[in-house]
C-alpha positions in Angstrom: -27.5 1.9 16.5 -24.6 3.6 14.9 -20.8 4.4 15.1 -18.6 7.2 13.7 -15.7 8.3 14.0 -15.6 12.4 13.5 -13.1 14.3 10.9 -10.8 15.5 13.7 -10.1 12.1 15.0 -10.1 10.3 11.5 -7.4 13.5 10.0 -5.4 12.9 13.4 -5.3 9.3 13.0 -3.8 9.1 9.4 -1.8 12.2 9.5 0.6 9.9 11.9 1.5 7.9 8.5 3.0 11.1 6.4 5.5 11.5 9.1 6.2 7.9 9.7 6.6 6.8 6.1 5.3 3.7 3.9 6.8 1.4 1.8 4.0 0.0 -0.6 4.2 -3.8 -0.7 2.6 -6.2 -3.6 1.2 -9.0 -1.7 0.0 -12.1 -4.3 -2.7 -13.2 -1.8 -4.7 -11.9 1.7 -1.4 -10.6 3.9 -4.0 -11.5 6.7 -4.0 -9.1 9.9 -0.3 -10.7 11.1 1.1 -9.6 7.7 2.3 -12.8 6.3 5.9 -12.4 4.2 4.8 -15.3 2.1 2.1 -13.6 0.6 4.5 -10.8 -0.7 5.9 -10.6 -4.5 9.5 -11.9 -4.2 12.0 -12.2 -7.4 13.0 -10.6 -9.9 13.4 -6.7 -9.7 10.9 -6.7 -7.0 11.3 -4.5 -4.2 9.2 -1.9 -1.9 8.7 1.5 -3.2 8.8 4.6 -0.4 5.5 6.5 -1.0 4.4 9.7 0.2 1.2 10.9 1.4 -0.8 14.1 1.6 -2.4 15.4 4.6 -5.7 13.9 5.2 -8.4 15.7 5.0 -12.1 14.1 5.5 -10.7 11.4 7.0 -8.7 10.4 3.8 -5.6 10.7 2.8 -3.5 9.4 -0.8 0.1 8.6 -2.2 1.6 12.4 -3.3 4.2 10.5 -5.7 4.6 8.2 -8.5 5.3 4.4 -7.6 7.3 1.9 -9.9 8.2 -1.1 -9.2 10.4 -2.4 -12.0 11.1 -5.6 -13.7 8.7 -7.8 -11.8 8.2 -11.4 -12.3 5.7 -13.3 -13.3 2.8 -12.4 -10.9 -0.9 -11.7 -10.0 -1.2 -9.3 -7.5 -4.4 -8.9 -5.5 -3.5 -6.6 -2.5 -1.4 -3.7 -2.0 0.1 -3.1 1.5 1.4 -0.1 3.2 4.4 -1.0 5.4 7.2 0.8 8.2 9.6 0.0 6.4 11.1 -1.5 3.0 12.3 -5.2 4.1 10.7 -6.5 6.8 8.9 -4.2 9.6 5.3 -3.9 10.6 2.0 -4.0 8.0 0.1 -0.5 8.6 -2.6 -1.9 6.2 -3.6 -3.8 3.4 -5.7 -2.9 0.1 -7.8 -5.3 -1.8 -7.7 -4.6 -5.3 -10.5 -5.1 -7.2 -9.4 -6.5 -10.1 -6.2 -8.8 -9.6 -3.2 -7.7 -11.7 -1.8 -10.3 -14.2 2.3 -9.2 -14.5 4.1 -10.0 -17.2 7.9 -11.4 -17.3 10.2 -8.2 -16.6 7.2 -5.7 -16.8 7.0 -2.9 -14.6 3.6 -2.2 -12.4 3.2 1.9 -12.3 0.9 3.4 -9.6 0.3 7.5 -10.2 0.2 9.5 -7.8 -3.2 9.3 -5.6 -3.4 5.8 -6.9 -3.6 4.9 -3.3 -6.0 6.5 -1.2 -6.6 5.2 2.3 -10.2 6.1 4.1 -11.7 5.7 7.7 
């Protein structure tokens, strides 16, 4: 037995985050399906970067722009989350990396544009 979910109903799904925003989150551990704020980077320059996101096409869509966040602290980050809005808000999802990220004292974590790439 299988499931799928077609192109049309994948593309119309994520085209709702383009025009509702994200703000890309650094969570240092599993943000778990409630999104928990304890997980989440905190200190030093820290703080949520706005992305923006292509039209999905295939049922994926990615980040159109460059991400910095700037003078971090000390950190390993092992998710990245996409939220409503930059403090506090809802979780829309979260991304497993698959290598965690070892951050340095006042270094700044740089994601490129289509960095971030969400699928169905």
């Amino acid at each position: 037995m299988s499931s799928v979910i077609t192109n049309w109903w994948g593309n119309s799904i994520l085209n709702t985050l383009p025009s509702l925003g994200g703000w890309i989150s650094l969570p240092e551990a599993f943000p778990t399906v409630l999104a928990d704020p304890g997980t989440e980077v905190s200190g030093g320059g820290y703080q949520r970067q706005k992305a923006s996101f292509s039209a999905a096409s295939s049922k994926t869509l990615a980040t159109t722009n460059q991400l910095i966040f700037a003078s971090m602290p000390v950190t390993t980050i092992t998710y990245l989350a996409i939220n409503t809005q930059q403090v506090g808000g809802d979780m829309y999802c979260s991304i497993q990396l698959p290598t965690p990220l070892s951050v340095a004292d006042s270094s700044h974590v740089v994601l490129a544009a289509g960095d971030i790439a969400i699928t169905l």
